[in-house]
C-alpha positions in Angstrom: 33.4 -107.9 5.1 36.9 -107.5 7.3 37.5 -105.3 4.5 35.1 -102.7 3.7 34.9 -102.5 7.8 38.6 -101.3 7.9 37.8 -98.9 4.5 34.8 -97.2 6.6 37.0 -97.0 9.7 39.3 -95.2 7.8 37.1 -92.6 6.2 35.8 -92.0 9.1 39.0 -91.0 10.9 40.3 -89.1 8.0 36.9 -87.0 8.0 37.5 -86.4 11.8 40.9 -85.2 11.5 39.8 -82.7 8.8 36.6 -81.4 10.9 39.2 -80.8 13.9 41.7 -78.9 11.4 40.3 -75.1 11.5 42.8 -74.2 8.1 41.6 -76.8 6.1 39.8 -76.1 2.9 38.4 -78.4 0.3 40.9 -79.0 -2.6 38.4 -78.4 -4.9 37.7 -74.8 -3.7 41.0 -73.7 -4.2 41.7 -71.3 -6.1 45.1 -73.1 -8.3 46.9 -69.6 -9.3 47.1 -68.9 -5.4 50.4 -67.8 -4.4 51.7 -68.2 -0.3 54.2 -65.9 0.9 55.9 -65.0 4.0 56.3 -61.5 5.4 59.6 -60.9 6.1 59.5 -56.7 6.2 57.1 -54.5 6.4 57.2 -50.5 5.0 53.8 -48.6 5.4 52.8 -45.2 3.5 50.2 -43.3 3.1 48.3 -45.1 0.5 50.2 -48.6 0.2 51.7 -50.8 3.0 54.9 -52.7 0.9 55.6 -56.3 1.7 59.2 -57.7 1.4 58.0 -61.2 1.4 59.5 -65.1 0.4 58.0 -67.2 -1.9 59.4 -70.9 -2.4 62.8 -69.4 -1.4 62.3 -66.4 -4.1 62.7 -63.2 -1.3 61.1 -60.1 -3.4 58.6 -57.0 -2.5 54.7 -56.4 -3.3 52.5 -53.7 -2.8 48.5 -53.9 -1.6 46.3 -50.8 -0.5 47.5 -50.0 2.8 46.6 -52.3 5.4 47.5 -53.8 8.7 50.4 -56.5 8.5 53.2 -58.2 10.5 56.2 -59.7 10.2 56.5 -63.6 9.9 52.5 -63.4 8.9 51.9 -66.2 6.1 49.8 -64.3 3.7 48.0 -65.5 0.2 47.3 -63.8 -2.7 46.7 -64.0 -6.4 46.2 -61.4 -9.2 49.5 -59.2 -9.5 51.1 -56.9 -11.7 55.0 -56.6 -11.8 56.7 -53.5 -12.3 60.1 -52.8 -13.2 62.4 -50.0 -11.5 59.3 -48.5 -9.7 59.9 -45.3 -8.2 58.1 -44.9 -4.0 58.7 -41.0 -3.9 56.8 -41.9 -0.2 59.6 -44.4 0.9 62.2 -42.1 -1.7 63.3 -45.7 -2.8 63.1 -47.3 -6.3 62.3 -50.9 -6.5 63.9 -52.7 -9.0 61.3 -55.2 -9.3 57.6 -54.9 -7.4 53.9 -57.0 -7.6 51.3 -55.0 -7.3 48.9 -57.3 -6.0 45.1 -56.9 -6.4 44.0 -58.7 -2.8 45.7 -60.7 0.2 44.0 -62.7 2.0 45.1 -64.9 5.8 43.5 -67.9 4.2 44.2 -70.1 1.6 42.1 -68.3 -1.4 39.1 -70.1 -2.5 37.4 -70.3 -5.5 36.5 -67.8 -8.2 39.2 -65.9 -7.0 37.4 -64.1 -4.2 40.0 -63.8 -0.6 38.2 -65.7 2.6 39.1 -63.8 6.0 40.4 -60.9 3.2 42.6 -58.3 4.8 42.2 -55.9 1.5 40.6 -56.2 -1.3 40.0 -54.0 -4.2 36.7 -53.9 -5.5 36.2 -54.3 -9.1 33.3 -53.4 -11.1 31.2 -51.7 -8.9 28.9 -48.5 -9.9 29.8 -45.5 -8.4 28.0 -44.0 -5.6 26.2 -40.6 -6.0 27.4 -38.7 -3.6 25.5 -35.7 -2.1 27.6 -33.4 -3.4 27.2 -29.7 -4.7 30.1 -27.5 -6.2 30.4 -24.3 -8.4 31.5 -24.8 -11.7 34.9 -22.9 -11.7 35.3 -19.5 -14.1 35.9 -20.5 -17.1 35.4 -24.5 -16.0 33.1 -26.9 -16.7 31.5 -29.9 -14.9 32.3 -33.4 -14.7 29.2 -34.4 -16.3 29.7 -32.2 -19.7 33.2 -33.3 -20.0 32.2 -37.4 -19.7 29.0 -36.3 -22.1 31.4 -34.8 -24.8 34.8 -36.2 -24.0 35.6 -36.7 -27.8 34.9 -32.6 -28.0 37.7 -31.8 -24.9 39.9 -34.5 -26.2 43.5 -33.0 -25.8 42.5 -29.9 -24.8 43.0 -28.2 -21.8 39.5 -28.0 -19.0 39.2 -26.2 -15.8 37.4 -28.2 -12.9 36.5 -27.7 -9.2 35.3 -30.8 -7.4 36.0 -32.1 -4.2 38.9 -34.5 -3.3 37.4 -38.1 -2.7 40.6 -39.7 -2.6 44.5 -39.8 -3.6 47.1 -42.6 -4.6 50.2 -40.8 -4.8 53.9 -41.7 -5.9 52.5 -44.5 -8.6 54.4 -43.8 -11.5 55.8 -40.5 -10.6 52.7 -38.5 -10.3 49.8 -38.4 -7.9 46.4 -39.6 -9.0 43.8 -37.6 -7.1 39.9 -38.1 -8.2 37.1 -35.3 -8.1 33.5 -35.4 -7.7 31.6 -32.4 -8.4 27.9 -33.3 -7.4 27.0 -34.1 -11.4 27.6 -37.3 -13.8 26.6 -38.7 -16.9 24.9 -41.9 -16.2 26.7 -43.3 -12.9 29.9 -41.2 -14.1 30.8 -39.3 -11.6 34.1 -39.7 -10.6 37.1 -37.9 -12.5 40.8 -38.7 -12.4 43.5 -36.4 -13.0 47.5 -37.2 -12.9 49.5 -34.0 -11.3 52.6 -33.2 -9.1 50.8 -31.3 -6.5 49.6 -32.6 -3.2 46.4 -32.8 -2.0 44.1 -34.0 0.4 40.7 -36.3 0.9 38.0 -33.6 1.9 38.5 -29.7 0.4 37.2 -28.6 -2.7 40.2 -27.5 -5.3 40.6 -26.7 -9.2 42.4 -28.5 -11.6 43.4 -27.3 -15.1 44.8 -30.1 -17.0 44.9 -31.9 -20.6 42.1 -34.3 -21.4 43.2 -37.6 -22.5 41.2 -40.6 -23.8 41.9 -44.3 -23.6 44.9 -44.0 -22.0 47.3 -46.8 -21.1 50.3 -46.4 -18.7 50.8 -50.0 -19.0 51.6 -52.4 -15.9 47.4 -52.7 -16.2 46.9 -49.3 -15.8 44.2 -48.1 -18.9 41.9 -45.0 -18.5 39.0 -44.5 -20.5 39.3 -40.8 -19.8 42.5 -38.9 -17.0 43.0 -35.3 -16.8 46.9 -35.1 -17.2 49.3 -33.2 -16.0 46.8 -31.1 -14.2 47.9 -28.0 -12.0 46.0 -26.5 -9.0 44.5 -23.2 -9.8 44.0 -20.5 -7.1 
């Protein structure tokens, strides 16, 4: 009897301690490919706020969509891609080694691999919005909707396009990636990506001329069912 007494005595205490302990989480709802860092530098761009961070005494830098972050924060993440001698035209600095990381979270990361108290996180799968938008076809262009409709006809050729600018990543890889919408899609396709060395912003309306290229990888995880390459702004 004395000793199932001093066995509930002791549950008890250890389930107080946990209730009073606002960073606890259950061991079973962590997620076990977690990795905690801390921030030891931090480098913000336009597009990407770069982490120089330490990880069980391994000091290196990572990359997440830009966000608000501080020095000495201890941040956790999980999904990354490493990239080799990466060139930030935006910081003019080559990494010789980078993660680009997926999500970061202030919490330890549960389970199924979702962030709690998630300071960025990119959303995966999710059907594109329609936006209400309405633009001219461009002389001699055509839409986003025929070229997704009859991608294998444009493949490695050259199209014209006007859309509007719905938003940039720029310095990944050496190029800027800049996305158009023109108002039409092919099913819920109705965003188009093109690769280019010109600069661009979110909101006007511009034409791209470019080479259509299908199932393209860049590798580090990049893979594109369908990029406009190489595209140049047309007057």
């Amino acid at each position: 009897m004395k000793t199932i007494y001093i066995v509930l005595i002791s549950v008890f205490l250890f389930t107080s301690c946990n209730k009073n302990n606002k960073e606890y989480v259950p061991m079973q709802n962590e997620n076990p490919t977690a990795h905690k860092v801390k921030v030891n530098e931090v480098l913000q761009t336009g597009s990407y706020t770069y982490l120089n961070v330490t990880e069980n005494q391994d000091e290196f830098w990572m990359a997440v969509g830009r966000t608000d972050v501080n020095e000495g924060e201890e941040l956790y993440y999980d999904n990354a891609t490493e990239m080799k001698d990466f060139r930030s035209k935006d910081l003019d600095r080559t990494f010789d080694r980078i993660l680009f990381v997926d999500a970061i979270s202030s919490g330890p990361i549960i389970s199924k691999f979702q962030p709690k108290d998630s300071l960025y996180h990119k959303k995966k799968h999710k059907e594109e919005v329609i936006e209400d938008i309405q633009v001219d076809v461009a002389p001699g262009g055509i839409t986003i909707a025929e070229l997704y409709k009859n991608r294998k006809k444009y493949e490695n050729t050259k199209v014209i396009i006007r859309g509007k600018v719905v938003k940039t990543n720029n310095g990944i890889m050496d190029r800027n990636w800049v996305h158009l919408k023109d108002g039409t899609s092919d099913g819920n396709k109705s965003d188009l990506t093109f690769t280019t060395q010109e600069l661009v912003e979110v909101g006007p309306i511009v034409t791209f001329e470019g080479v259509v290229t299908l199932d393209k990888d860049y590798g580090a995880g990049y893979i594109y069912p369908l990029v406009v390459e190489n595209a140049t702004l047309k007057k």
